[in-house]
C-alpha positions in Angstrom: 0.0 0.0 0.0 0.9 3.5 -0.1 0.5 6.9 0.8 0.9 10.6 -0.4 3.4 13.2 0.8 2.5 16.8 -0.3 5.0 19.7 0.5 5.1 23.7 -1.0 7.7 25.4 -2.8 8.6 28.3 -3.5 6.7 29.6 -6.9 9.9 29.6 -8.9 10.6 26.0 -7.7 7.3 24.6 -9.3 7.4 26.4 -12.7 11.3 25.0 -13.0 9.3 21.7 -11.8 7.0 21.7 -14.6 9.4 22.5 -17.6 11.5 19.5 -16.4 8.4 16.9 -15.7 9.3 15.4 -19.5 12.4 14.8 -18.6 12.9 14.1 -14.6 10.7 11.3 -13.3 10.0 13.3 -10.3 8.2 10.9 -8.4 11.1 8.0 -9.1 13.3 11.0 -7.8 12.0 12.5 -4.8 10.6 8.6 -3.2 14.3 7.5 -3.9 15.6 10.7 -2.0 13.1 10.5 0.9 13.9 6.9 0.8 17.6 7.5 1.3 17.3 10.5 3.7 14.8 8.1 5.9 18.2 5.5 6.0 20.7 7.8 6.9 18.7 9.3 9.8 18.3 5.9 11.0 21.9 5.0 10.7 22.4 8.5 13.0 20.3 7.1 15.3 21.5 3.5 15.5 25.2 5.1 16.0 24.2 7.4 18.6 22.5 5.3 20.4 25.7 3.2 20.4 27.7 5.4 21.6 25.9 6.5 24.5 26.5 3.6 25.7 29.0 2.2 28.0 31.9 0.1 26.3 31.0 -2.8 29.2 27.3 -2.7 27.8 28.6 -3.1 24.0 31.1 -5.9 24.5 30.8 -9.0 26.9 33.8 -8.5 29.8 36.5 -10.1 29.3 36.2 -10.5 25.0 39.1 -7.6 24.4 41.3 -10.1 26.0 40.0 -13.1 24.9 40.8 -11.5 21.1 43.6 -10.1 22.1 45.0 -13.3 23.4 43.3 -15.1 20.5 45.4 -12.5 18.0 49.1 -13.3 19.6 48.8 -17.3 20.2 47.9 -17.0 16.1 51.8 -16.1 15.5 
């Protein structure tokens, strides 16, 4: 299913709009860019979300050593 999304521009903007419509796919265009803007702010938020986090609440205690140690016996 889907839905609409309506926004206004500037008067300039729409007449600009119009003389390209035969050549942009506008609506191809602007659902890829929301698409992509959506991902990115979700990405932001994963990440920050990360880091405010403690480093014990990210990685099990004790797994630095454990790969450290891991990492030397392997030369």
């Amino acid at each position: 299913m889907s839905g609409v999304i309506s926004f206004k521009v500037p008067k300039e903007v729409k007449e600009k709009y119009e003389k390209l419509k035969d050549v942009i796919d506008w609506p191809a265009e602007l659902r890829t860019f929301v698409e992509e803007r959506i991902r990115k702010a979700e990405r932001s938020g994963i990440i920050r979300k990360i880091l405010e986090k403690k480093p014990r609440e990210i990685l099990p205690r004790g797994s630095v050593v454990a790969a450290i140690r891991e990492d030397r016996e392997g030369d």
